[in-house]
N, C-alpha and C positions, 0 to 999 in steps of 0.2 A: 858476765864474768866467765873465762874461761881455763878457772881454775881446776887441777885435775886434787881430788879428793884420795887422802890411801883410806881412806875408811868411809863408804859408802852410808847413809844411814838405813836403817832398816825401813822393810815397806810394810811390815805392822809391828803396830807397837812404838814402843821410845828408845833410843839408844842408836848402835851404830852396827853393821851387820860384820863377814866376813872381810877382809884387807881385798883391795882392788890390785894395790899395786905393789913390785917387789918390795919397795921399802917399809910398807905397810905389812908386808912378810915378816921382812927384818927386824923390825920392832916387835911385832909378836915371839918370833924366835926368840930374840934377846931377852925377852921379858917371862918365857917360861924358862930360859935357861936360870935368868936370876933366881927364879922360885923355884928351879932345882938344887941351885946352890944353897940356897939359904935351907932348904929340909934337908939336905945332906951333913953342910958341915956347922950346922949350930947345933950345938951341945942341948938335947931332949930337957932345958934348964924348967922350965913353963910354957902352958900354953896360952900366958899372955906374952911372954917373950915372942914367942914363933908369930903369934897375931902379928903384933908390932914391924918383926921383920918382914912380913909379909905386906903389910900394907905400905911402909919405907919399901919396897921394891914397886909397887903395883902404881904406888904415885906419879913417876914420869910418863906409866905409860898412859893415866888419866890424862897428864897434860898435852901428850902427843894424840890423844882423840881428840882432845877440845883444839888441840892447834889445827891439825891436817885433816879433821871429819867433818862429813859434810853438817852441816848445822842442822840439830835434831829439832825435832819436835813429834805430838802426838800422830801416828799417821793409820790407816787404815786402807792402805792397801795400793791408795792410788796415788802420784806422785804430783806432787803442790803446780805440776806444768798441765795439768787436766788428761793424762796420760789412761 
């Protein structure tokens, strides 16, 4: 497969590491801008309010790692090609 990944996965641990590539930038950028918006202009109502909004912003960008990252699993150091 010569699929190019924006989110690398990590090489310990589980998850996915820094973006590789610009749009994997741009997704992040756009994704703390959200979570700038959403603590600037929602009204201090509760802090399960703000949770809630916070997690409705942080969701697309769950689903843009599960789309564009390279697929996780446990790792320890060295990469699944015997690297």
């Amino acid at each position: 497969m010569n699929e190019k990944y924006w989110f690398p996965a990590k090489r310990y641990g589980w998850g996915w590491g820094p973006p590789s590539t610009w749009q994997g930038w741009l997704v992040v950028v756009v994704w703390l801008a959200a979570i700038v918006a959403v603590c600037r202009f929602l009204p201090p109502v509760s802090p399960l309010l703000l949770g809630a909004a916070l997690l409705v912003v942080s969701i697309p960008l769950a689903l843009v790692l599960r789309w564009k990252g390279e697929p996780t699993q446990w790792r320890w150091g060295k990469s699944s090609t015997g690297e």
